[in-house]
C-alpha positions in Angstrom: 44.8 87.4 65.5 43.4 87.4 68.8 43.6 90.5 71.2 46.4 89.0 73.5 48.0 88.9 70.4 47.5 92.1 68.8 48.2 93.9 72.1 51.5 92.4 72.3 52.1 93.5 68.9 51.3 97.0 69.4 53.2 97.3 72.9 56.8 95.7 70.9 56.3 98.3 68.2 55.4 101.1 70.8 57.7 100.5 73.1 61.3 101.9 71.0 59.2 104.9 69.9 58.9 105.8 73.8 61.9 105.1 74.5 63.3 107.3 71.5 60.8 110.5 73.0 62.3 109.5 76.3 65.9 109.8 75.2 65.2 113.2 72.8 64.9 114.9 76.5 67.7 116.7 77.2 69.0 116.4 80.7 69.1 120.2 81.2 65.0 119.7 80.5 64.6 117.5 83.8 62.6 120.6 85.2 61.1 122.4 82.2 57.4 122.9 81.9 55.0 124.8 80.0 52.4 126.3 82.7 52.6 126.3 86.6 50.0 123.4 86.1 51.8 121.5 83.9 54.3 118.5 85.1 58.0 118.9 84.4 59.1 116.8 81.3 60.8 114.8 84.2 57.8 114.6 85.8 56.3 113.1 82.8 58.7 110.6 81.6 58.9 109.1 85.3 55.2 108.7 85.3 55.8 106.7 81.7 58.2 104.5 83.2 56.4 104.3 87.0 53.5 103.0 84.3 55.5 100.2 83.3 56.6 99.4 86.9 52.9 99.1 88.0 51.8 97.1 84.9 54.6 94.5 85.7 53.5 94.2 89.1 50.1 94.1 88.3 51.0 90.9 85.3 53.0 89.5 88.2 50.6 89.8 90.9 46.8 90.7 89.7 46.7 94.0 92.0 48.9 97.0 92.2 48.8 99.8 94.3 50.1 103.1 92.2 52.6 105.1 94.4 53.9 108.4 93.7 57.9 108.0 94.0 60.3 111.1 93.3 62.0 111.3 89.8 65.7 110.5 89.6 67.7 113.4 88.6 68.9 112.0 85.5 66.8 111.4 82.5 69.0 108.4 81.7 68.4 106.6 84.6 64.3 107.2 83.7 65.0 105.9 80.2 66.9 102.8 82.1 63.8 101.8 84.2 61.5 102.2 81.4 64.0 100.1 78.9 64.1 97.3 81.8 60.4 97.2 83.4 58.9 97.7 79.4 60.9 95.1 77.9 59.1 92.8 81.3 56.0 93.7 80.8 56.6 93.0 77.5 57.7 89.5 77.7 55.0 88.5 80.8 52.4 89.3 77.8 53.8 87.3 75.5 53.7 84.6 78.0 49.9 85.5 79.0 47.7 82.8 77.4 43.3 83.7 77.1 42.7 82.5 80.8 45.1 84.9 81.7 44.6 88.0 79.8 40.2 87.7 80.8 41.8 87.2 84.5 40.7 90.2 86.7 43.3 92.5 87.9 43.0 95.4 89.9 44.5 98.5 90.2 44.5 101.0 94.1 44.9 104.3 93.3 44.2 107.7 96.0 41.9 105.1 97.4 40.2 104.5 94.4 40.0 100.7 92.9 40.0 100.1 88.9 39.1 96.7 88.5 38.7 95.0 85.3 40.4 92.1 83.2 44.1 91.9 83.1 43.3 92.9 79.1 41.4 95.9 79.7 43.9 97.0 82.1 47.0 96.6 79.9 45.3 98.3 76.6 44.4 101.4 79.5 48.0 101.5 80.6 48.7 101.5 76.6 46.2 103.7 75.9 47.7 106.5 79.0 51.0 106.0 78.0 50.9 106.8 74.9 49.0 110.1 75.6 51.8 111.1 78.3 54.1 110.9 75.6 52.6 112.6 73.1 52.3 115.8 75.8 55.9 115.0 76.3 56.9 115.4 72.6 55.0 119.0 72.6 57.9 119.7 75.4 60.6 119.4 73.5 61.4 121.8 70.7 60.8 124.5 73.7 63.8 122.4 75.3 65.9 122.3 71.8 65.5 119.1 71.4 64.2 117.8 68.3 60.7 115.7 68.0 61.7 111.8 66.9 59.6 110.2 64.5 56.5 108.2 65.9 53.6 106.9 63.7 55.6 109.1 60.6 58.4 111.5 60.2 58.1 114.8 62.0 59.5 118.0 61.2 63.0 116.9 62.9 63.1 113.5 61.8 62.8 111.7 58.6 61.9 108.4 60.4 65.2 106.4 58.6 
């Protein structure tokens, strides 16, 4: 198995587990955080789905400039734009043959440049995501929502 290969693998089998921590928050949670410093869990799962956004421009495109853009106010309509831009990125991978994932990409941020290959950018944007969602699950008892399943069953969900 190559690595194009194994990364596509492990961004289908990620991808319902974020979406099910996206939909466990509650919409009365939009705002919640833990510490003045923290980001709201809206905050959080907009920044998962804004993730995906960038990654498909930067598969589309080789460059992508990261923008901050406002939250909607509904946590549904985050879960939508993650579902759609994921499920994109997604498919663009699986489309990706060697050439393309050792391409270079680059990524603007605060003035900043990352610049890499297309495959060390996507396994970073893997790799981030999946630690924004795991601060988003520690949200979300405090909310009353319940903690879904991820690599196992949690306390609130047996996984089946």
């Amino acid at each position: 198995m190559t690595t194009l290969e194994y990364c596509a693998a492990r961004r289908q089998a990620e991808t319902p587990t974020s979406v099910r921590v996206l939909k466990a928050v509650p919409e009365t949670g939009h705002g919640y955080r833990p510490d003045p410093k923290s980001r709201t869990a809206g905050e959080i799962a907009w920044l998962l789905a804004r993730a995906e956004a960038a990654l498909l421009t930067l598969l589309k495109t080789g460059s992508v400039e990261w923008k901050e853009e406002p939250a909607p106010a509904r946590i549904a309509d985050v879960v939508s734009a993650f579902e759609r831009d994921a499920t994109a990125v997604n498919a663009r991978i699986a489309a990706l043959d060697e050439a393309g994932w050792q391409k270079k990409g680059k990524l603007m941020m605060d003035g900043q440049a990352w610049e890499d290959t297309i495959e060390a950018m996507v396994w970073g944007f893997l790799f981030d995501s999946i630690h924004h969602r795991g601060q988003l699950t520690t949200y979300l008892r405090p909310m009353g929502s319940k903690v879904p399943a991820i690599y196992g069953p949690s306390a609130d969900d047996s996984g089946h």
